[in-house]
N, C-alpha and C positions, 0 to 999 in steps of 0.2 A: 857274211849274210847281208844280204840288201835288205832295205825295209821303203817304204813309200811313205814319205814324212808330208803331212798337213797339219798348215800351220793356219788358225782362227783369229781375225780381234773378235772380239768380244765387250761388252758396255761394263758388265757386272762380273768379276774376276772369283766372285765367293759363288755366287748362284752360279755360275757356269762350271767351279769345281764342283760342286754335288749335282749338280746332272750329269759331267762327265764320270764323274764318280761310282754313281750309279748307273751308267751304261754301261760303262768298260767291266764293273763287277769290280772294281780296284781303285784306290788313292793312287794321283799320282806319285811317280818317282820325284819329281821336284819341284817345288813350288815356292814361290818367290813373292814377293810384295805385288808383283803384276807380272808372271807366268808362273805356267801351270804346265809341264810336261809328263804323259804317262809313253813308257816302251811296252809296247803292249809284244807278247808273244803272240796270243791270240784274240782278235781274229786274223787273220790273215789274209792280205788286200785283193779286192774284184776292183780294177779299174777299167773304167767305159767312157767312149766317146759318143757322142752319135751328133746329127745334123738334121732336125726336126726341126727348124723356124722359131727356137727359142732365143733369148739375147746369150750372147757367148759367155762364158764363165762357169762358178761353180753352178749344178743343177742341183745334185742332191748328195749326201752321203749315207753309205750305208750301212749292214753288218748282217754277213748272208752266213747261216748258220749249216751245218751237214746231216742233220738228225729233226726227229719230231721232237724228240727231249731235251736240243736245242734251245729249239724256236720256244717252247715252254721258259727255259731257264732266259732268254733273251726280252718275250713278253713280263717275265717277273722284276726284271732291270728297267724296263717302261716303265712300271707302276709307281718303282721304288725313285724314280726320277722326277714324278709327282708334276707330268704333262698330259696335255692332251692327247687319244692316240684316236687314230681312226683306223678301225681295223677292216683290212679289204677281205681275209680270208681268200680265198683260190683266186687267182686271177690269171689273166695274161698279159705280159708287160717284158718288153724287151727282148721280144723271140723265145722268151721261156714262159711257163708255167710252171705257179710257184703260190704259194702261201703267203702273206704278209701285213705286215701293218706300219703306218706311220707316225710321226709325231715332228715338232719342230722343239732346237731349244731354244735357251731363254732369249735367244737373237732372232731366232723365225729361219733358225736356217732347217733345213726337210732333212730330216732320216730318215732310213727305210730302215727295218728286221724282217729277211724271208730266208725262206728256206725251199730253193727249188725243185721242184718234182718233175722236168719234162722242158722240153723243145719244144717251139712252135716256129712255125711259118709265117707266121707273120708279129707285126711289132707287138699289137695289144692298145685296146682302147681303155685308157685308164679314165673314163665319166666320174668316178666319184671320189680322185685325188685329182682330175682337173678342177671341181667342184670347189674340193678344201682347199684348193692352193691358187688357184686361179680367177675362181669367182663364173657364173654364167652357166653352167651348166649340171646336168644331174638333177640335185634336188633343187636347187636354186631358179629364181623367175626371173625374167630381163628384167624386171623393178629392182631386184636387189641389187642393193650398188657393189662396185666391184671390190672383191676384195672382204666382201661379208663373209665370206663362206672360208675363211682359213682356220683352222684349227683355235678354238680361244684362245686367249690367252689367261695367263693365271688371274688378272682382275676382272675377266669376263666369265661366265658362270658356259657352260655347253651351252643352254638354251638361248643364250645369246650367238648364237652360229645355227645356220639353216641345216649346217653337215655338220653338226655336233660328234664327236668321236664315241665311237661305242665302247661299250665295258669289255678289257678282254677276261674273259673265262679262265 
């Protein structure tokens, strides 16, 4: 069997095992004074490139579910991760349309959880995760300096973010 290995640093080696902890829905397999590996069975890897005028490297990762009772059990590993989430609900992004929501961990690095429903024709304007990650637009004014508008972080309260993440349901 092949698997798709991504490998992270990270600042905080304890708070990054119970985020991942709680994403994956599992401890990992091994862990060490300073690593932390999980063999995950599932989910099983969606890899993408694309060439949109971003700086080259990682963009996001993510964890694309096949059910609505899914994307439920995958929102309930957000909560339990105790991050910010900004949930988009329907959208179009990536040629597909699909359901989702985000969150970064304790590094600021971008997760997605969706669950697609449908093909599009075109890429998709993502306005309110340009917003939370980018700064400048959506809800955000040219006054706000850049970079306001990312998901809080845990010493920052939501209302400290113009694009504070919603509760998901």
């Amino acid at each position: 069997m092949k698997r798709l290995h991504v490998h992270l640093s990270v600042e905080d080696l304890a708070q990054s095992i119970r985020f991942y902890s709680a994403l994956f829905g599992t401890a990992p397999s091994v862990s060490k004074g300073d690593y932390a590996k999980w063999m995950l069975e599932d989910p099983h890897v969606n890899f993408a490139i694309s060439a949109r005028g971003k700086k080259p490297g990682l963009d996001h990762l993510g964890i694309q579910v096949e059910t609505s009772n899914e994307l439920t059990d995958a929102y309930g590993r957000l909560r339990q991760a105790e991050r910010p989430v900004l949930e988009e609900g329907e959208t179009t992004c990536c040629y597909a349309k699909s359901e989702k929501a985000w969150t970064t961990d304790p590094q600021g690095l971008l997760w997605e959880t969706f669950l697609t429903t449908g093909e599009s024709t075109v890429y998709g304007d993502d306005a309110a995760l340009g917003a939370a990650t980018e700064g400048g637009s959506a809800c955000c004014t040219p006054s706000t300096p850049q970079g306001a508008c990312r998901p809080p972080k845990p010493e920052r309260s939501a209302g400290d973010s113009c694009c504070g993440p919603k509760e998901i349901a």
